[in-house]
C-alpha positions as CSV (number, residue, x, y, z in Angstrom):
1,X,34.9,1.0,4.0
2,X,35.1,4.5,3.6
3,X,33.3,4.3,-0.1
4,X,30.8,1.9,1.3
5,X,29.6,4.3,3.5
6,X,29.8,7.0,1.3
7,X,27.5,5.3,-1.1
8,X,25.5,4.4,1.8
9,X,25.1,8.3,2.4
10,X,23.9,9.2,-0.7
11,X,21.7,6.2,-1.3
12,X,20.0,6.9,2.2
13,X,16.1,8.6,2.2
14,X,17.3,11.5,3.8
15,X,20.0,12.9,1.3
16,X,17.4,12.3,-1.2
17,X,14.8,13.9,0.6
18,X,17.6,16.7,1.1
19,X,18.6,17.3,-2.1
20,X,14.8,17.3,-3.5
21,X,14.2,19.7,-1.0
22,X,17.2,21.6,-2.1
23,X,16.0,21.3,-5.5
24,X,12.9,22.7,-4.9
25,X,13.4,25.7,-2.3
26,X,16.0,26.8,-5.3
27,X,13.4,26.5,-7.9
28,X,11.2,28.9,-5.9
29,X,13.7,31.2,-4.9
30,X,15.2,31.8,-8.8
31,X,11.7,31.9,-10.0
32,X,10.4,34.6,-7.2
33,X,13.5,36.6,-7.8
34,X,13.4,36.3,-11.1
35,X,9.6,37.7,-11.2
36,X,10.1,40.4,-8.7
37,X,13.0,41.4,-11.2
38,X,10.8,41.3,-14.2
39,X,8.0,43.1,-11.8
40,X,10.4,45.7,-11.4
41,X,11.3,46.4,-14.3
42,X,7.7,46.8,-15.7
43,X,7.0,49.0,-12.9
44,X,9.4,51.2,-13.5
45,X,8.8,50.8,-17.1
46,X,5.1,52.3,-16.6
47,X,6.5,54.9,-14.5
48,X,8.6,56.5,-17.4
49,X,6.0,55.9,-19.5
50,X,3.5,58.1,-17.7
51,X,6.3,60.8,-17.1
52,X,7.4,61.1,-20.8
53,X,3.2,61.4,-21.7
54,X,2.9,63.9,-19.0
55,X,5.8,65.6,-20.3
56,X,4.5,65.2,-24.5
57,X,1.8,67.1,-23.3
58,X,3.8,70.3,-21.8
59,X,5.2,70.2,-25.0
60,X,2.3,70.0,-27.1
61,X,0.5,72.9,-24.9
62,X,3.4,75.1,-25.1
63,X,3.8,74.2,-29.0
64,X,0.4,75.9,-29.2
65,X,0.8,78.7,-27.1
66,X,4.2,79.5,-28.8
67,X,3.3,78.3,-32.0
68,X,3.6,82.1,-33.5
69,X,7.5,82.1,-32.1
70,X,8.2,78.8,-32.8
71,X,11.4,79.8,-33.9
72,X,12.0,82.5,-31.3
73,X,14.5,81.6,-28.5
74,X,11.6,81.9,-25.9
75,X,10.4,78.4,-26.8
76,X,13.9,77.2,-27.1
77,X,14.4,78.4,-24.2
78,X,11.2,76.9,-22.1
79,X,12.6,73.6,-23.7
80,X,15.7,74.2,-22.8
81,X,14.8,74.6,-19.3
82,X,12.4,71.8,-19.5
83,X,14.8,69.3,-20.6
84,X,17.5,70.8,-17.6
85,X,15.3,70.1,-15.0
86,X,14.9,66.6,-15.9
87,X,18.4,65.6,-17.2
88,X,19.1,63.0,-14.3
89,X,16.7,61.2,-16.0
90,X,17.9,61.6,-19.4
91,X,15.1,63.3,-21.1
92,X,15.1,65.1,-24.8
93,X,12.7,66.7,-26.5
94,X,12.3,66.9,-30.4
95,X,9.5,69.1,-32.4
96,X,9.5,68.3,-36.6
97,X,7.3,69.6,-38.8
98,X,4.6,67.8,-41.5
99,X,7.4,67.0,-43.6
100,X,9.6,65.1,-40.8
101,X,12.3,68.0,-40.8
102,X,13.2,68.7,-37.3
103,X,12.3,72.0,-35.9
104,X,13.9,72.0,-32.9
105,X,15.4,69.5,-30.1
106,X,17.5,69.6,-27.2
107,X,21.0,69.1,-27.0
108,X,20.7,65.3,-25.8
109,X,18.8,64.3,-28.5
110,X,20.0,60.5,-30.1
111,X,20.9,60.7,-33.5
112,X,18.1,60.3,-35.6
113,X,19.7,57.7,-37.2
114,X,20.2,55.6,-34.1
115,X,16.9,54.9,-33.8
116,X,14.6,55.8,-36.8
117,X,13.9,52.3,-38.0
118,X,11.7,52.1,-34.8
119,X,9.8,55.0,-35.0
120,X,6.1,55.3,-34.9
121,X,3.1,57.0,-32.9
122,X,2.8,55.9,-29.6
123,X,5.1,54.8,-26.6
124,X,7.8,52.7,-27.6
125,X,11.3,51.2,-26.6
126,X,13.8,52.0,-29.6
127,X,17.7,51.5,-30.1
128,X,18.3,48.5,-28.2
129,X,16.3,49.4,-25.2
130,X,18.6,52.1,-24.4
131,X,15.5,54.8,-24.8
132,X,12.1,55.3,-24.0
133,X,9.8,57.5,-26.3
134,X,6.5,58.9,-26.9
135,X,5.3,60.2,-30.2
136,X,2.3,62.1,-31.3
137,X,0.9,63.9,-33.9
138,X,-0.2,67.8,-33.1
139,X,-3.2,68.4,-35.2
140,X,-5.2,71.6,-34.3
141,X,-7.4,73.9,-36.1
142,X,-5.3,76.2,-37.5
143,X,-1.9,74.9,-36.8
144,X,0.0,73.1,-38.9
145,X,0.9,69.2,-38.3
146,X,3.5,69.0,-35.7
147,X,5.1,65.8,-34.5
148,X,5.9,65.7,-30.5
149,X,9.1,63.5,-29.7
150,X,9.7,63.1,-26.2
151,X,12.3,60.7,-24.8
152,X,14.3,59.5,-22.0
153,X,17.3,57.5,-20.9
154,X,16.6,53.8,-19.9
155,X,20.3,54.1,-17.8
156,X,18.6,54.8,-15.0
157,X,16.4,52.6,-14.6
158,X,18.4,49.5,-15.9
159,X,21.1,50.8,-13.5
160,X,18.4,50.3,-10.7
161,X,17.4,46.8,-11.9
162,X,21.5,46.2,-11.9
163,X,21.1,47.0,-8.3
164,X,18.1,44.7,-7.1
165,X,19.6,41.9,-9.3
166,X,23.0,42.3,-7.3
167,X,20.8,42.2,-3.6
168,X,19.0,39.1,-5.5
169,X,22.0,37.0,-6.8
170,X,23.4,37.2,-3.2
171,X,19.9,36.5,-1.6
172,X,20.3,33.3,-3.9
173,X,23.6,32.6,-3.0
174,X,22.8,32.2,0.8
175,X,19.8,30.6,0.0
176,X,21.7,28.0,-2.2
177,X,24.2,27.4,1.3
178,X,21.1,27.5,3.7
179,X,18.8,25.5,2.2
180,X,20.4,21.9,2.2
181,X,21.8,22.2,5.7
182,X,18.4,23.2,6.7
183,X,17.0,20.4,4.1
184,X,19.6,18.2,5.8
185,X,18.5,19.0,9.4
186,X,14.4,18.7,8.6
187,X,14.6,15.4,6.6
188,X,16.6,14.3,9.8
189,X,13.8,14.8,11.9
190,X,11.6,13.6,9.5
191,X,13.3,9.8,9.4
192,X,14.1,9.9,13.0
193,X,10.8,8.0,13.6
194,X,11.7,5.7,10.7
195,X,15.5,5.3,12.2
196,X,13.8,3.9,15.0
197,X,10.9,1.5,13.7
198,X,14.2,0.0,11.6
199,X,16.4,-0.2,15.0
200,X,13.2,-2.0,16.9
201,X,12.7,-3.9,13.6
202,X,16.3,-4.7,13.4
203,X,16.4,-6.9,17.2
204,X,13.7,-8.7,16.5
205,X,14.0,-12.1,16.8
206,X,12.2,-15.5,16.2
207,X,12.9,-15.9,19.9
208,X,12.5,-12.1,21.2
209,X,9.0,-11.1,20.0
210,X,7.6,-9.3,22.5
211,X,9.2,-5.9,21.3
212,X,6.7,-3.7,19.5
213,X,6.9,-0.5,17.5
214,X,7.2,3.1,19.7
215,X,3.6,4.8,18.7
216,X,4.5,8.4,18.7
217,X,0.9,9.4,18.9
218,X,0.4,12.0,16.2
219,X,-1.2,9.8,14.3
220,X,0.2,10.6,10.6
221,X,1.7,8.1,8.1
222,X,4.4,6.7,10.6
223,X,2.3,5.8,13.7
224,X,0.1,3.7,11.2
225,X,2.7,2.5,9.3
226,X,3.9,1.2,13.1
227,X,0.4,0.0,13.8
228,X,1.0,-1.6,10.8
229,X,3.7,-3.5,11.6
230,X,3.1,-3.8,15.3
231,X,0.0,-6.0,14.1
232,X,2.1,-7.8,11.5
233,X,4.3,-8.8,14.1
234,X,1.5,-10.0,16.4
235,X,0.9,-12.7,13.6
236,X,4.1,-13.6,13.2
237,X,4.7,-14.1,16.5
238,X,1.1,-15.8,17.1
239,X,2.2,-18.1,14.2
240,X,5.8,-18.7,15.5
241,X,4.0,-19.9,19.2
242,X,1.9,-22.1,17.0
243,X,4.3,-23.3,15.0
244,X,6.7,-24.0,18.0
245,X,3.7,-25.3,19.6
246,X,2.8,-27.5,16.7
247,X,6.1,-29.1,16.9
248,X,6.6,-29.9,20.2
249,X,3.0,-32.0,19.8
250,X,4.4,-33.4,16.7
251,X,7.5,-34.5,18.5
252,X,5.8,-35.9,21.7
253,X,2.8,-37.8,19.4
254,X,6.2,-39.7,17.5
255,X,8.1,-40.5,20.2
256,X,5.3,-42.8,21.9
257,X,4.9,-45.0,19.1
258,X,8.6,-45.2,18.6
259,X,9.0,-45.8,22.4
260,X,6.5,-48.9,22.3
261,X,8.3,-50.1,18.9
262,X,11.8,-50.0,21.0
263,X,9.9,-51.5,23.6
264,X,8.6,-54.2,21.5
265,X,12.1,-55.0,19.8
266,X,14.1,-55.0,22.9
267,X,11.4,-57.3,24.7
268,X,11.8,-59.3,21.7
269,X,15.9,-59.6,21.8
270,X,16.3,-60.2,25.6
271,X,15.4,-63.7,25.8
272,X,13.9,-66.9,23.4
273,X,10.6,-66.5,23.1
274,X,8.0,-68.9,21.1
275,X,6.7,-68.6,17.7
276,X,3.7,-67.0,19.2
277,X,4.8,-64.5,21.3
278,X,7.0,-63.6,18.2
279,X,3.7,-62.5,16.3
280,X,2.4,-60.9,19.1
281,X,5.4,-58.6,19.2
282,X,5.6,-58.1,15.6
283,X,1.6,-57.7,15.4
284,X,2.5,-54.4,18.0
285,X,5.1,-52.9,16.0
286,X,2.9,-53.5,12.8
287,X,0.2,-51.5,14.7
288,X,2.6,-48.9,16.1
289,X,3.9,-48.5,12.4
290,X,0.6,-48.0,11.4
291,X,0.1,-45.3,13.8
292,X,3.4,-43.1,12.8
293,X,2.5,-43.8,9.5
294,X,-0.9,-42.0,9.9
295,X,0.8,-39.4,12.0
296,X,3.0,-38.5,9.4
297,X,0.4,-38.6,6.3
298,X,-1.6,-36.0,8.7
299,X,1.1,-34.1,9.3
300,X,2.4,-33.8,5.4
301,X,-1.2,-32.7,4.3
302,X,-1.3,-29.9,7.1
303,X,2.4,-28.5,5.9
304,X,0.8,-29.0,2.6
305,X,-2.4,-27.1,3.6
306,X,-0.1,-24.3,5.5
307,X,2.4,-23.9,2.2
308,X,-0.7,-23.8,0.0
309,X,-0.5,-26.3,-1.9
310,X,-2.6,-29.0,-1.2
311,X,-3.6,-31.3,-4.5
312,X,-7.2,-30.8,-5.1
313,X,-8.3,-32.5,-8.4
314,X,-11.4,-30.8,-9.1
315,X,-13.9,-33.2,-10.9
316,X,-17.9,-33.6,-10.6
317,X,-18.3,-35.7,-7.3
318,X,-21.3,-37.3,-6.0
319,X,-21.7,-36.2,-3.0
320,X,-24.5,-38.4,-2.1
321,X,-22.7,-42.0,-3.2
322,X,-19.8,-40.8,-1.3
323,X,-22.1,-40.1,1.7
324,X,-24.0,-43.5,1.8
325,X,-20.2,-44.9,1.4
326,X,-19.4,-43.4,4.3
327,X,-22.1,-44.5,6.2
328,X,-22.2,-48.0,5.1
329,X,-18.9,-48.4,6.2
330,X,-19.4,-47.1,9.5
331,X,-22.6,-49.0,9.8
332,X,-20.7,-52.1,11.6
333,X,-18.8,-50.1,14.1
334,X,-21.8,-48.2,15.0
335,X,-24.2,-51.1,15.7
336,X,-20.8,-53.0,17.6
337,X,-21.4,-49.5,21.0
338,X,-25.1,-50.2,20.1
339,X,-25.5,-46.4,18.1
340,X,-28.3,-46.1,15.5
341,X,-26.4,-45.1,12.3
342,X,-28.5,-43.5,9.9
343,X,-30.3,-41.0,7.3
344,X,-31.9,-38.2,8.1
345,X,-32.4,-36.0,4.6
346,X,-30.7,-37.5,1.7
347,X,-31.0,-35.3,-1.6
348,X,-28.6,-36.5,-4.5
349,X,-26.5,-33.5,-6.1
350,X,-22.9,-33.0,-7.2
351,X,-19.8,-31.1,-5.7
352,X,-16.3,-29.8,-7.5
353,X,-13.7,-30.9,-5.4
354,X,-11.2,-34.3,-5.2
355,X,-13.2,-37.7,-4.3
356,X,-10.9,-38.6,-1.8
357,X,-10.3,-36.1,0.2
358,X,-14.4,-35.1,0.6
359,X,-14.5,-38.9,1.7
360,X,-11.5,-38.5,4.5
361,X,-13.7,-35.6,5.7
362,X,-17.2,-37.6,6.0
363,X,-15.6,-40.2,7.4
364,X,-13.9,-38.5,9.7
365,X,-17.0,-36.7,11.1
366,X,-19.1,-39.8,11.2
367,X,-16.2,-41.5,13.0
368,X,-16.1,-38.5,15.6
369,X,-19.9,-39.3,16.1
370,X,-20.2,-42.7,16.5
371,X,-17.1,-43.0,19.0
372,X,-18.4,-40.1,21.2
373,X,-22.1,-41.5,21.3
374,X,-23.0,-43.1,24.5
375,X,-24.8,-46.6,23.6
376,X,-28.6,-46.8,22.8
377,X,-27.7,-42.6,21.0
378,X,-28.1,-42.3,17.3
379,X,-26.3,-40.2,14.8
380,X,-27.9,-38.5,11.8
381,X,-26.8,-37.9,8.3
382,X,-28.3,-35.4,6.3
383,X,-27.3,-34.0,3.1
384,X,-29.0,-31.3,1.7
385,X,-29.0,-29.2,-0.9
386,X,-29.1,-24.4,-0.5
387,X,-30.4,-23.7,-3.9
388,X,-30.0,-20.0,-3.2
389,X,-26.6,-20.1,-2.0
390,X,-25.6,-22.4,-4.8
391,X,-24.1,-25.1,-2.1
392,X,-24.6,-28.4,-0.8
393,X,-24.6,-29.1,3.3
394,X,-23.2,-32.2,4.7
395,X,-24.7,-32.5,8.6
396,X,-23.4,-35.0,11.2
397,X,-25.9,-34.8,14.5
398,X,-25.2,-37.5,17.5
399,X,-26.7,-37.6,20.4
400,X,-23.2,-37.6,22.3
401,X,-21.6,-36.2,25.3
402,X,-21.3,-33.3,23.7
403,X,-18.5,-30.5,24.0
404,X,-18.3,-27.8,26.8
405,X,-18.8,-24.4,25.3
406,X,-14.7,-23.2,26.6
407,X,-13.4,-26.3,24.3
408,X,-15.8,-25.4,21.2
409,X,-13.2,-22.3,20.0
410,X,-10.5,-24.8,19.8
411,X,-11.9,-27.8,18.3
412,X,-9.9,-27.1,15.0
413,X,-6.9,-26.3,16.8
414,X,-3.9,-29.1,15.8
415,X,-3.5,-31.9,18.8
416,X,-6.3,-30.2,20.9
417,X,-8.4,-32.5,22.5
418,X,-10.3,-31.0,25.2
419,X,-11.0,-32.7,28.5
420,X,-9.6,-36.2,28.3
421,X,-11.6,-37.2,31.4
422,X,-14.7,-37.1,29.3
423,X,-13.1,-39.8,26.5
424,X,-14.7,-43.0,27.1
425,X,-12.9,-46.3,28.1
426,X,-11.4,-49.0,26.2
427,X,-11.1,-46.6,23.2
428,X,-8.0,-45.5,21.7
429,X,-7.6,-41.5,21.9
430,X,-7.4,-39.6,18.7
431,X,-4.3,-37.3,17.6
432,X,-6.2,-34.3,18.1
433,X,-5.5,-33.5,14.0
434,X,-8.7,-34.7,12.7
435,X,-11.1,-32.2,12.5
436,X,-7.9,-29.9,11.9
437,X,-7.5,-31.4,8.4
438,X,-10.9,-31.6,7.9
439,X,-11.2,-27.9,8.0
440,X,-8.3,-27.2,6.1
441,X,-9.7,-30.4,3.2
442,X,-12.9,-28.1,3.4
443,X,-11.3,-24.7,2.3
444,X,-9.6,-25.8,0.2
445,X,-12.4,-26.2,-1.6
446,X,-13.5,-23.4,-1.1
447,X,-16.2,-24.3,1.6
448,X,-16.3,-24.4,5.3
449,X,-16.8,-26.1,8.3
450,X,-18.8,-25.4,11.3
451,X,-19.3,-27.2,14.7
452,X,-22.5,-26.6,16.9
453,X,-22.7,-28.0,20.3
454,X,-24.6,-28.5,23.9
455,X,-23.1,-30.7,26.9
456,X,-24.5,-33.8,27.5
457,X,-27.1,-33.5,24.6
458,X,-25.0,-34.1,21.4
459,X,-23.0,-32.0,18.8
460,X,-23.4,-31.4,15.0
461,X,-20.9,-30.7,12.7
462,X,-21.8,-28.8,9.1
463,X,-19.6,-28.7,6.2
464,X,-20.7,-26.5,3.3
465,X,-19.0,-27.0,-0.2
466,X,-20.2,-25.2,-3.6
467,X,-22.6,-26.7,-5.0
468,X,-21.7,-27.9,-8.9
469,X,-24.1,-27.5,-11.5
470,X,-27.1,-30.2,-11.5
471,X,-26.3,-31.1,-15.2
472,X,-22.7,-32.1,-14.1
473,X,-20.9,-35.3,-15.1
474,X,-20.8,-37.6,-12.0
475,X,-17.5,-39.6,-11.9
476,X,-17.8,-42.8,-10.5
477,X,-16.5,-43.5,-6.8
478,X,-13.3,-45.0,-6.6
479,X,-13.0,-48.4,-5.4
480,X,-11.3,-47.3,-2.1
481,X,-12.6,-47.0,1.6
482,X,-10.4,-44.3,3.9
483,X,-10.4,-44.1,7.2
484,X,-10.8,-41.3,9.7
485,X,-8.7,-38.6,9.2
């Protein structure tokens, strides 16, 4: 257990975002140091270097003033004194002549020998870094060529660098203990929003949905990451009240035809009946069959539809043979409530898509207009054809009761069926899937499906499919006839 959590620990976003915090504050902090070291040392570097020019040319002047006693003890002795007043620093002088043979230098001079291989005119580090030196060259009208050697002692310095580096390494060292536990603390507040979208996130429920994500207000990358979610979880729970919805319809549109089939049997079994009344029965569980057999097939090609994958077979289609199909098998129905069945514009063109299915979804619109026409109404077919959006329009107008304006949103809603006052007698009640799965037959390939309405003056329903090319292969109709949807 103890391991687990352990791993947990180290595994979580905020020791991460700890240690890269760590990581980097330590990164900067060597790196600063470690410039204002090398800063330092330059600095005091130039310093020396400007001292020990300043101090080549008191030599160089007094060389020339002196030049007559150059041997005498009173230039030995302005040297001498020179070099005394700046021994803390660790300065020496040396004067040679043309011929590199040393005329004088103070007692503190290196051996030559220390650091001759890095001699040369100018201002230079020599043996090891130990020493700093300028050289030059005296060359004056009637003087001889003098060579000017002033030096000093790098111990001071480097001793001064030994102390900054000493205030540094501690300066790291607290660093190294204060920066995670302040790391630690920050990246705590920093996923203390996200410890509490997973804690909302965590007692959600199929059942408990109502609980949204706290909005903090700031507006950075965590309130819209819980705007986000907030309106991914107004989906899902619009979807789950469908769904649960959905199912309870389901459940009540099966158990009536199974109630009238137990109905049936049981009036069948409790007492002799004739041959007749037999096939009476029997004709009413045939028909009640028939109607949880539809039921079902709807309901399959919805979960279908939902799961994505409904079976389209994509082949050329002739849209206007399946149309006049339609119709003609309609026409009988439509003269029996005395409706006027027929063409309005009828141009012939092809459509991608699966025969069948375009056929359910004609025939399901006509059927939708002939039973909700009033007798002595018509209903028109037109089929036309939107060149400039490439598609082809399938358009169902009656002259029907119409649909109030507050049912019109719902119409493709699953077992909506609006005001059942206004379904006319003697005429079996839909189960409220139809134009559901017509929508869902329609965008699936790739069109859609639109309904326009007025009460009491008829409603048209469009249906809009991509149009295939003119030139396309037209596959014959199938020898089949579907019913409504």
């Amino acid at each position: 257990m103890r391991f687990r959590r352990l791993r947990d620990v180290f595994r979580s976003l905020r020791f991460r975002l700890t240690l890269w915090n760590t990581a980097v504050v330590l990164l900067t902090v060597v790196c600063t140091l470690m410039g204002v070291r090398e800063a330092l040392r330059f600095a005091l570097r130039h310093e020396i270097d400007q001292l020990l020019r300043e101090d080549a040319l008191e030599v160089e002047l007094a060389v020339e003033q002196m030049y007559h006693s150059i041997n005498n003890e009173a230039f030995s002795a302005e040297m001498t004194r020179k070099v005394a007043a700046h021994i803390e620093r660790g300065m020496f002088v040396e004067l040679l002549d043309e011929n590199d043979k040393v005329l004088w230098c103070s007692e503190n001079t290196p051996s030559e020998q220390l650091f001759k291989s890095d001699l040369r005119d100018g201002t230079m580090t020599i043996a090891g870094q130990r020493y700093r030196v300028v050289q030059s060259h005296l060359e004056k009208p009637g003087l001889p060529t003098f060579t000017v050697r002033v030096g000093s002692s790098m111990a001071s310095a480097d001793e001064d660098i030994a102390k900054v580096t000493q205030v540094m390494t501690i300066v790291a060292l607290l660093i190294m203990l204060i920066a995670p536990l302040g790391g630690f603390w920050l990246s705590g507040r920093a996923t203390h929003p996200l410890a509490q979208i997973i804690h909302t996130a965590d007692r959600l429920r199929p059942r408990r949905m109502e609980e949204r994500l706290p909005m903090r207000g700031t507006g950075d990358e965590l309130d819209q990451l819980s705007a986000t979610i907030n309106r991914f979880l107004d989906l899902i729970a619009e979807y789950l009240d469908r769904n649960r919805e959905f199912v309870a319809n389901a459940a009540h549109e099966l158990r009536s035809p199974l109630a009238a089939i137990q109905s049936s049997v049981e009036v069948a079994l409790n007492s002799d009946r004739t041959i007749d009344e037999y096939k009476d029965l029997l004709s009413d569980i045939v028909d009640e069959c028939s109607s949880l057999g539809k039921l079902v097939n709807q309901l399959l090609l919805l979960a279908e539809s939902d799961a994505g994958s409904m079976q389209i077979d994509t082949k050329a289609v002739a849209l206007d043979r399946l149309t006049k199909h339609s119709v003609d098998m309609f026409q009988g129905a439509a003269e029996e409530r005395g409706v006027d069945l027929h063409f309005g514009r009828f141009e012939s063109l092809p459509v991608r898509g699966d025969a069948q299915r375009l056929q359910q979804v004609v025939n399901n619109l006509i059927d939708n207009a002939v039973k909700f026409t009033q007798s002595g109404g018509s209903v028109t077919v037109d089929l036309s054809h939107d060149r400039d959006r490439a598609r082809a329009i399938v358009q169902v107008r009656d002259t029907g009761m119409g649909i109030p304006s507050d049912d019109l949103p719902h119409v493709f809603e699953r077992f909506y069926r609006g005001d059942k006052s206004r379904q006319r007698e003697n005429q079996p009640g839909g189960t409220g899937l139809g134009l559901s799965i017509c929508q869902s037959i329609v965008q699936a390939h790739g069109g859609k499906m639109e309904i326009q309405s007025t009460l009491g003056k008829g409603t048209t329903a469009t249906v809009y499919l991509p149009a295939a090319p003119q030139d396309a292969t037209q596959e014959r109709l199938a020898p089949f006839a579907i019913g409504p949807a």
